[in-house]
MARVEX-919980 format. One line per field, with one value per residue: residue in three letters; x, y, z of N, C-alpha, C, O in turn; residue number from 0. Coordinates in steps of 0.02 Angstrom, whole numbers, plus 32768, in hexadecimal, padded with zeros to 4 digits. Each point is the difference from the previous one (the first is absolute). Layout:
<pts>
residuo	(Ala/...) .
neast	(X/...) .
nnorth	(Y/...) .
nup	(Z/...) .
caeast	(X/...) .
canorth	(Y/...) .
caup	(Z/...) .
ceast	(X/...) .
cnorth	(Y/...) .
cup	(Z/...) .
oeast	(X/...) .
onorth	(Y/...) .
oup	(Z/...) .
num	(NUM/...) .
</pts>
This chain:
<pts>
residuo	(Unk/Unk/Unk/Unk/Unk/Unk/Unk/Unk/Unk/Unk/Unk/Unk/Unk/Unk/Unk/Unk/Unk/Unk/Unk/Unk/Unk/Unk/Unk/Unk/Unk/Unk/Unk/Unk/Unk/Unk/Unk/Unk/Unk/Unk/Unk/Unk/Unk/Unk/Unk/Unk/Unk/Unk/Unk/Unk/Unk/Unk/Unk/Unk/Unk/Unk/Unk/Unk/Unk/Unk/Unk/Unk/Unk/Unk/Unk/Unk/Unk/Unk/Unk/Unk/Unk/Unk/Unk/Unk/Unk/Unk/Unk/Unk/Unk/Unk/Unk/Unk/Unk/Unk/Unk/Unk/Unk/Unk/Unk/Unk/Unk/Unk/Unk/Unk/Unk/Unk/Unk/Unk/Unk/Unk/Unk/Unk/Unk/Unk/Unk/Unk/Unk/Unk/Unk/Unk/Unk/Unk/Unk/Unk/Unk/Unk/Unk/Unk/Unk/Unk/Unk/Unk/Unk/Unk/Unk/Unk/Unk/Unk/Unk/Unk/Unk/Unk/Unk/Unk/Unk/Unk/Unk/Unk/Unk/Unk/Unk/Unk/Unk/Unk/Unk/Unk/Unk/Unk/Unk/Unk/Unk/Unk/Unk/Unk/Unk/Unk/Unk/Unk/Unk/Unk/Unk/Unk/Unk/Unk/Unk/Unk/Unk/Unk/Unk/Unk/Unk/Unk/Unk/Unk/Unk/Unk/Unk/Unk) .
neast	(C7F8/8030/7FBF/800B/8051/7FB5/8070/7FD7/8000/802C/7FA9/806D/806E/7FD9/802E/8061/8006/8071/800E/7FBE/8051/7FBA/8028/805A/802D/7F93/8046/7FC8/7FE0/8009/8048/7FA3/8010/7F9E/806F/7FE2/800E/8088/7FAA/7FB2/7FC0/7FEA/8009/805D/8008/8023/803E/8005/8024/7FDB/8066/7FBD/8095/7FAD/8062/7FAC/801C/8072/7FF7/8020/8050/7FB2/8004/7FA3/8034/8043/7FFD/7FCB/803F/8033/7FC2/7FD1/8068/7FC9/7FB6/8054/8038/7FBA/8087/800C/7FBB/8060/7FB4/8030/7FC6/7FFE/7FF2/7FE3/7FF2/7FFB/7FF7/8073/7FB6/8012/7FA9/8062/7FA0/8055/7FB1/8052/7FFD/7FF3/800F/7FD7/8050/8056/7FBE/8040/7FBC/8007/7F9B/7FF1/7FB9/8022/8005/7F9D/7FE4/7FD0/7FF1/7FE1/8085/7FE3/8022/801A/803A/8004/802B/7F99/7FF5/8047/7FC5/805E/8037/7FE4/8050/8021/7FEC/7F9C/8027/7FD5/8021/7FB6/7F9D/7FE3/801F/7FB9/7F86/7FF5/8002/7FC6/7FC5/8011/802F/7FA7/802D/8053/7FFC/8029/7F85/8017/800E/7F9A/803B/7F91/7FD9/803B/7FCD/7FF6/7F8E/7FD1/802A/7FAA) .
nnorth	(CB42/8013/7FAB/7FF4/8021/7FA7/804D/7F96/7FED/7FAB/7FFA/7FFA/8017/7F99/804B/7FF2/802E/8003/8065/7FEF/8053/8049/800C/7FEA/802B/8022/8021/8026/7FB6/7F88/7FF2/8004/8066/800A/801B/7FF9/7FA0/7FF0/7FEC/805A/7FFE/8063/7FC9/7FB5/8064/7F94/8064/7FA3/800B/7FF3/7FEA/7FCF/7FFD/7FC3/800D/8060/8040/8014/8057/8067/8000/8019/7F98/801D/7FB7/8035/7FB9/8052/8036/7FBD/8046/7F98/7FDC/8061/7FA1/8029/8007/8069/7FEB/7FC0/8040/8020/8055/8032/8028/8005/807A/7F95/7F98/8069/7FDE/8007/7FE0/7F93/7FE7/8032/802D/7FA3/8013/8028/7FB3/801C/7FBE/800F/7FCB/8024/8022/7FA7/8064/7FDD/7FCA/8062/7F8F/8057/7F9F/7FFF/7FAF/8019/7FBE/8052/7FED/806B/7FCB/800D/7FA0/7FF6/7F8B/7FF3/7FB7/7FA6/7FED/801B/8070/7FAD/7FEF/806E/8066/7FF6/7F98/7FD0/7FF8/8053/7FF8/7FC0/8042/8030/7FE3/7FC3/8044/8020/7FEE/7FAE/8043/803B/8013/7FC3/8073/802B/8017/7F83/8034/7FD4/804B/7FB4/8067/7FEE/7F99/8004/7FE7/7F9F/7FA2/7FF7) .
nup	(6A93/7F96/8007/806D/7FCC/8027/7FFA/7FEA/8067/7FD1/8053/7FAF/802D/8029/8049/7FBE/7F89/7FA2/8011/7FD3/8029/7FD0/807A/8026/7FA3/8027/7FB5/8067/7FB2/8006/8069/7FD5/8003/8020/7FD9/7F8D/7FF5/800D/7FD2/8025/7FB2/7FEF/7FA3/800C/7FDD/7FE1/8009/7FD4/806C/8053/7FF1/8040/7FC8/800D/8033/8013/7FCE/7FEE/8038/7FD3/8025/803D/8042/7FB1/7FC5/7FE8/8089/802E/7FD8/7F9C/7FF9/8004/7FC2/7FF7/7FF6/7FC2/806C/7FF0/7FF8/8062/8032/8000/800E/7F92/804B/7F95/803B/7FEB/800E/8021/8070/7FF6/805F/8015/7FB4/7FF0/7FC5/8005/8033/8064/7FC5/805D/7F9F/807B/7FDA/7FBD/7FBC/7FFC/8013/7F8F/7FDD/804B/7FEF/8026/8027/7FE8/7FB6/7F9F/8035/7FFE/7FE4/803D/7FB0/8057/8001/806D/7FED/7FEC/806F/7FFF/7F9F/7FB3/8001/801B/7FA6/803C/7FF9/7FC3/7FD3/7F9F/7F9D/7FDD/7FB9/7F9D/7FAF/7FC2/7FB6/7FAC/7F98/7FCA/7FA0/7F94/7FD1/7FC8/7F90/8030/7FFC/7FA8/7FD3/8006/7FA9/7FF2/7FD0/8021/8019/7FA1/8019/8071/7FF7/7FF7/7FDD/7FA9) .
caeast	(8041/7FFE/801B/8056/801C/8029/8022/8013/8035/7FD5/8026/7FFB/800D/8031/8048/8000/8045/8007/7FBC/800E/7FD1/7FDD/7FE3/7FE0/7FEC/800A/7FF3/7FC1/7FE2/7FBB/7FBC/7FE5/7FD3/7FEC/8001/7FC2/7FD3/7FED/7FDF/803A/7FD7/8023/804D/8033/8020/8037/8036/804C/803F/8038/7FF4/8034/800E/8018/800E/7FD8/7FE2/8020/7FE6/7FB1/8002/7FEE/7FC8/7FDE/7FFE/802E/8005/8048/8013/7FD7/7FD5/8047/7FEC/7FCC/8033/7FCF/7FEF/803C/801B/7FE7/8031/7FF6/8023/7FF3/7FC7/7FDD/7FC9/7FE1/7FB2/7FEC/7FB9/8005/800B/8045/803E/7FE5/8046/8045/8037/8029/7FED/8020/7FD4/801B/7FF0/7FDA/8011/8029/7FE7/7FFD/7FDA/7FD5/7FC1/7FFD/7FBA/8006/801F/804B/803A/8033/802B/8014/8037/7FFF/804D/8016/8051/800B/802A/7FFC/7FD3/801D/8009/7FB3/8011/8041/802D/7FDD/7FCA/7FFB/802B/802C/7FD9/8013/804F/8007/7FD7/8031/8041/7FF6/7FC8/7FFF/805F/8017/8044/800D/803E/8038/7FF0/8028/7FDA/801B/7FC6/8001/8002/8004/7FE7/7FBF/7FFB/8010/8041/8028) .
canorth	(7FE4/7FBC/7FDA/7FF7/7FC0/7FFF/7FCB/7FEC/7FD2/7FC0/7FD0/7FBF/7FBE/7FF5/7FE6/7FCE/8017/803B/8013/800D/8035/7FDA/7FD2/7FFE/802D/800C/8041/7FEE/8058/800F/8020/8034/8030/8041/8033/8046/7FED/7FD5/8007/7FF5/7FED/802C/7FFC/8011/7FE4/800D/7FEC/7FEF/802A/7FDE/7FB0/7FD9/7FC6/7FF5/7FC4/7FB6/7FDE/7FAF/7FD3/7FF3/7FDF/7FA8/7FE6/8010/7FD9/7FFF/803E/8027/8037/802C/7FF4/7FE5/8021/7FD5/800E/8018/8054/8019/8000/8033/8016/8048/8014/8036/801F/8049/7FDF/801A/8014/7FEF/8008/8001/8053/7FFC/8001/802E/7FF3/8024/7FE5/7FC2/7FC4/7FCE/7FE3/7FB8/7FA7/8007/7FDA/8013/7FF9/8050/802B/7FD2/802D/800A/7FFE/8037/7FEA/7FFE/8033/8028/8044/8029/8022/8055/800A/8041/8011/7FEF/7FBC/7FDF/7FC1/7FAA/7FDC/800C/7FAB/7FD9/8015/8022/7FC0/7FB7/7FD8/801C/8008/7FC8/801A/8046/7FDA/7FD6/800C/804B/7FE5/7FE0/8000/8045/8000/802B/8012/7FCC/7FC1/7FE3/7FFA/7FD2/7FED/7FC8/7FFE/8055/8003/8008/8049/8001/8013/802F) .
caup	(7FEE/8008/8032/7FEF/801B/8040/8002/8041/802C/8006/800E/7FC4/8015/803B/8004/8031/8032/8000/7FCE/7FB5/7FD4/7FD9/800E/8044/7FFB/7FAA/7FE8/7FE5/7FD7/7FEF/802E/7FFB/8018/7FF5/8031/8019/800E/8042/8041/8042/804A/802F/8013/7FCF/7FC9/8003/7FDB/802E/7FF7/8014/801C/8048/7FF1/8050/8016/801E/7FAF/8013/8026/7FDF/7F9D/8012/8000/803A/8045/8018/8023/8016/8035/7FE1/7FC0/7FC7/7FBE/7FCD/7FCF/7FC9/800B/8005/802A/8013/802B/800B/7FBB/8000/7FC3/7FD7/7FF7/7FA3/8024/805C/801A/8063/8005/8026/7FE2/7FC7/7FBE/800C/8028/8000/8029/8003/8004/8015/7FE5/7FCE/7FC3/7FDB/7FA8/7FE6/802A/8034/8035/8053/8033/802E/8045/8000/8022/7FDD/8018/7FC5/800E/8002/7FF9/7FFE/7FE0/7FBE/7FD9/7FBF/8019/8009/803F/801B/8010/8014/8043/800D/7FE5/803E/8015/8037/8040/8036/8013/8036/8043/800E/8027/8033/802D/802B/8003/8021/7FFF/802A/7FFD/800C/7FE6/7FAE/7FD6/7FDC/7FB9/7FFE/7FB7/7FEF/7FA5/7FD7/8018/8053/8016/7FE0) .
ceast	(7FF8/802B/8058/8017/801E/8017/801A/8030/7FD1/8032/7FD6/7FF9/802C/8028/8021/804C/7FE0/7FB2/8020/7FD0/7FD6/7FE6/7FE6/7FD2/7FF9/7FDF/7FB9/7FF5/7FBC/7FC0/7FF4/7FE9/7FF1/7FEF/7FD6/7FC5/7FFA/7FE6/8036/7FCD/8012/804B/801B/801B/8056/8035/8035/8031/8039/7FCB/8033/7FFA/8017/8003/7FD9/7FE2/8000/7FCF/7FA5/8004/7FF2/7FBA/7FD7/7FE3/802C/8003/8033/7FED/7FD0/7FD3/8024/7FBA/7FCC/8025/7FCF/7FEA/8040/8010/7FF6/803C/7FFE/8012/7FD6/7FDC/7FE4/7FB1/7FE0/7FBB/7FCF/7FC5/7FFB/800C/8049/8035/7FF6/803A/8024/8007/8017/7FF0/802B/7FD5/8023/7FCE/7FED/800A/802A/7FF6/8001/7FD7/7FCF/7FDC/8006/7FBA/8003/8008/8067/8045/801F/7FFA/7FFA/804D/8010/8047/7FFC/8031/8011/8022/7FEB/7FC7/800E/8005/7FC8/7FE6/8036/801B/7FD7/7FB7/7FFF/805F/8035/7FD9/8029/8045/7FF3/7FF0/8039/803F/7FE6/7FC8/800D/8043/801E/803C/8024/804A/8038/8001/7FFB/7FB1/800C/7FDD/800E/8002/7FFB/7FE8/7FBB/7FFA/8001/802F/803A/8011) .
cnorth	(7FB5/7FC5/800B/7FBC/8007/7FBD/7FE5/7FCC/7FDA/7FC5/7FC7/7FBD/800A/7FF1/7FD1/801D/8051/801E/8002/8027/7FDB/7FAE/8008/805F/8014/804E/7FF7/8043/8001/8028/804A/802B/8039/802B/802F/7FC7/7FC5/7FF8/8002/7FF7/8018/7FF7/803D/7FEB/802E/7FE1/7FE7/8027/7FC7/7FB9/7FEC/7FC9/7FE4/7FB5/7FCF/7FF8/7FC9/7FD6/8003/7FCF/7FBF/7FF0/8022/7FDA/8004/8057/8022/803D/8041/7FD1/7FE7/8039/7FCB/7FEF/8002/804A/8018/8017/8037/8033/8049/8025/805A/800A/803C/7FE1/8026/802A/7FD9/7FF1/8008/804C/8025/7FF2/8020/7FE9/801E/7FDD/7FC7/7FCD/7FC5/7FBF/7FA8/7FD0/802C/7FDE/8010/8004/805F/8019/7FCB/8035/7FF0/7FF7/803B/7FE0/7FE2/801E/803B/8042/801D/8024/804C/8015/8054/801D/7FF0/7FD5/7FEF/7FDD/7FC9/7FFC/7FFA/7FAC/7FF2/800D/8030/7FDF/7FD7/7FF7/8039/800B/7FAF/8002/8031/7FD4/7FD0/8019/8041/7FE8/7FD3/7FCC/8035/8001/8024/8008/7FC2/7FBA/7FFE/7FE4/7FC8/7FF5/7FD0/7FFD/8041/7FFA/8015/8057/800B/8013/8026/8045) .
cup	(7FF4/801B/7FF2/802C/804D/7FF9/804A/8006/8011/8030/7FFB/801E/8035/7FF0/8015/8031/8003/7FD1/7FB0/7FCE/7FC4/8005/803D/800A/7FB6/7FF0/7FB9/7FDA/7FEF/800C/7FF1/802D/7FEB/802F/8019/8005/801E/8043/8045/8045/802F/800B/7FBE/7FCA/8004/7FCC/8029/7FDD/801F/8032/802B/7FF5/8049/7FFF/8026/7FBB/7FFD/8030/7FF1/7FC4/8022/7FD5/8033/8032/801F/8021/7FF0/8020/7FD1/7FC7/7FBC/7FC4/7FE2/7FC2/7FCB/8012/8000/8041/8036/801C/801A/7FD1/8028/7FAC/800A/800B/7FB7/8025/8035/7FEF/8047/8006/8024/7FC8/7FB1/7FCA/7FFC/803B/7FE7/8045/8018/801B/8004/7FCC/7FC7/7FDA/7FD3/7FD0/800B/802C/8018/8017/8040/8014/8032/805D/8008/8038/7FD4/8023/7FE5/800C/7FF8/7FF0/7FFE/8005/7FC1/7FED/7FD7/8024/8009/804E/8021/7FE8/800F/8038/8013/8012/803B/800E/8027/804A/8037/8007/804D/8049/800E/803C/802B/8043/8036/8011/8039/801F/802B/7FFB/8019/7FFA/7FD1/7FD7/7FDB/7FCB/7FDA/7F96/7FEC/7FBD/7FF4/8011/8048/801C/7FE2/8033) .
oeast	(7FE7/8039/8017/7FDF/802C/7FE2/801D/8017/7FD2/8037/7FCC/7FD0/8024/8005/7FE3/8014/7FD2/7FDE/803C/7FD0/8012/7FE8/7FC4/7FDC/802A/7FCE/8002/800A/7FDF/7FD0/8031/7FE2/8030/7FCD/7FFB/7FD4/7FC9/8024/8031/8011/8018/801A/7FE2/8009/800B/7FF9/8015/8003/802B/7FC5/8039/7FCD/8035/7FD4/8010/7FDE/7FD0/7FF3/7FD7/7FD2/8027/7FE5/8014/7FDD/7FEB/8002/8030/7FD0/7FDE/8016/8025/7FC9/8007/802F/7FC6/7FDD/8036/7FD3/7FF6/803A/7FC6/8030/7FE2/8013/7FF5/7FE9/8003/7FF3/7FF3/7FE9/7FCB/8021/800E/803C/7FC9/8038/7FF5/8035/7FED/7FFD/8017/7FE7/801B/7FC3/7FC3/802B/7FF6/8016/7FFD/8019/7FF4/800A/7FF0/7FDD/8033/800E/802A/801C/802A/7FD1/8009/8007/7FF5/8004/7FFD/8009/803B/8019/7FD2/8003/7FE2/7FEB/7FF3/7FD1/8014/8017/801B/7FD3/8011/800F/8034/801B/8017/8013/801F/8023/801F/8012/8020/8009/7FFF/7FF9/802E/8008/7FE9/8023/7FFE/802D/7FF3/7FDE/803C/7FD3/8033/8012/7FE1/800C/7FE8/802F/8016/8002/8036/8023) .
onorth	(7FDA/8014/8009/7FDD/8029/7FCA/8027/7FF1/8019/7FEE/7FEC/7FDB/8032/7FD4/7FE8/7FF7/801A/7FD2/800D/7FED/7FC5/7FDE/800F/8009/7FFA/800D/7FEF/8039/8033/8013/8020/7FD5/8019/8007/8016/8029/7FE7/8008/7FDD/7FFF/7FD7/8018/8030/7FC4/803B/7FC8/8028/800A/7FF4/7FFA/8010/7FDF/8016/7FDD/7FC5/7FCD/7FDB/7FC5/7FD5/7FF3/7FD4/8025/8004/8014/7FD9/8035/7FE8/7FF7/802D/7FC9/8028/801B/7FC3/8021/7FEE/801D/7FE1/8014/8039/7FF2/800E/7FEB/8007/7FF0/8017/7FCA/803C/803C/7FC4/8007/8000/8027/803C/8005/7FF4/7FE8/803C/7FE2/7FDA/801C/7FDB/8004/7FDF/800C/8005/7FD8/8039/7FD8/8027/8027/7FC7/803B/7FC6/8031/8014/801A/7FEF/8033/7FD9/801F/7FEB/8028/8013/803D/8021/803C/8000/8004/801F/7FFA/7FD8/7FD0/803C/7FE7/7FC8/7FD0/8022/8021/8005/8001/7FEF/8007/8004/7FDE/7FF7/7FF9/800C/7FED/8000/8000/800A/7FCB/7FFA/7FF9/8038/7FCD/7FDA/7FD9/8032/7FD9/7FFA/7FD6/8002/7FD2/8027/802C/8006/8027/8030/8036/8011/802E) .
oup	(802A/8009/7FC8/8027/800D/8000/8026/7FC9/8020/7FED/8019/7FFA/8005/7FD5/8031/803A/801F/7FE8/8009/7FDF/7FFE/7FD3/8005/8031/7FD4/8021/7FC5/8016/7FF6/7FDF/8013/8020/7FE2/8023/8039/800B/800B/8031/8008/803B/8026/8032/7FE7/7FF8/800E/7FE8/802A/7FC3/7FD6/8012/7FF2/800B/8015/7FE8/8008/8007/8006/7FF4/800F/7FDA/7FEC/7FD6/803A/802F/802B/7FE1/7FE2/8026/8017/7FF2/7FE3/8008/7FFA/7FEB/8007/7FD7/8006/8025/7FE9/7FF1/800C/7FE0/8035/7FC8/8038/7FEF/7FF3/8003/8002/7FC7/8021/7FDD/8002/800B/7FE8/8006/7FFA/7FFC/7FD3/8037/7FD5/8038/7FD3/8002/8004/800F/7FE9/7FD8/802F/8028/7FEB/800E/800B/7FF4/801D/8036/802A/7FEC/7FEB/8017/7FC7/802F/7FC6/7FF7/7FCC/800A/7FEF/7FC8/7FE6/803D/8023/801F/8000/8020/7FF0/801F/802C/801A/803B/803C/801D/8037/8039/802F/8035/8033/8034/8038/8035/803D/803D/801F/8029/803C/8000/8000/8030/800D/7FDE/8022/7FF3/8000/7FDD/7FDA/8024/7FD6/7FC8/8009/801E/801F/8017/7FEC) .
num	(0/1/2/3/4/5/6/7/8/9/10/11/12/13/14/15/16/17/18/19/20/21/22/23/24/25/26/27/28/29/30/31/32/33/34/35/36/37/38/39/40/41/42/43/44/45/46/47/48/49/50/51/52/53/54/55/56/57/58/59/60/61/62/63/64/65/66/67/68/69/70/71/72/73/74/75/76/77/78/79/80/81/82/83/84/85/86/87/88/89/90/91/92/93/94/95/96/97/98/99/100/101/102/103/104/105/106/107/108/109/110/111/112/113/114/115/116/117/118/119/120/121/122/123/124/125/126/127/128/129/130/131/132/133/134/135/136/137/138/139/140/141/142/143/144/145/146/147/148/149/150/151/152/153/154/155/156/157/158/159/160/161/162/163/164/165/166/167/168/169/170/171) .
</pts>
């Protein structure tokens, strides 16, 4: 097969307030792969199906000098985050083509090769949801809704809940 286009999410430039699509983030087409003959060094090759737009973003979009709690965005790479993918084709014996994956910091481009040291989930949905949910209320941002409030809140009859914000997926 010859090369096709993986188009990616490039973070461009820092922000100084809010982000501004085509600047502070830009929709790259140039980049190419070939699917039947990119090397996977014992990892994966995969298609993204869905992506987790999450609110600590905002706070990766710094200067990499600058600490924080998580890793700021390279800039000139494309953006990272959690997403669900089709695997195209394996080289790990734990994971086969056709599955679906749920894979923390990928790259936001059409497809990505997974290192075989990579973390990734294979998802089994043996109720047949939609995959979107699996980056939302099934993902990172309903797992820290449940730990948050079930774990370690551990809520007890006749007491008042106070949700400090209801906009992102979290607290949705």
């Amino acid at each position: 097969m010859a090369p096709i286009q993986n188009a990616r999410l490039i973070f461009n430039k820092v922000p100084k307030d809010f982000p501004v699509p085509g600047e502070t983030t830009v929709y790259e087409t140039s980049e190419t792969i070939d699917l039947d003959s990119v090397a996977l060094d014992g990892g994966i090759l995969t298609k993204t199906l869905y992506l987790s737009i999450d609110p600590y973003f905002r706070g990766r979009m710094r200067e990499e000098t600058k600490k924080s709690y998580s890793g700021a965005f390279p800039l000139g790479k494309p953006i990272r985050g959690f997403g669900v993918s089709l695997v195209l084709r394996s080289e790990r014996s734990d994971i086969k083509q056709g599955d679906h994956v749920y894979v923390p910091e990928t790259l936001f481009q059409e497809y990505n090769v997974i290192s075989a040291k990579h973390p990734v989930l294979v998802l089994e949905n043996k109720e047949n949801l939609p995959w979107s949910l699996y980056v939302g209320v099934l993902g990172m941002p309903g797992k820290t809704a449940y730990f948050g409030l079930d774990v370690i809140g551990k809520p007890q009859k006749g007491e008042t809940i106070y949700v400090s914000t209801g906009a992102g997926p979290v607290g949705a």
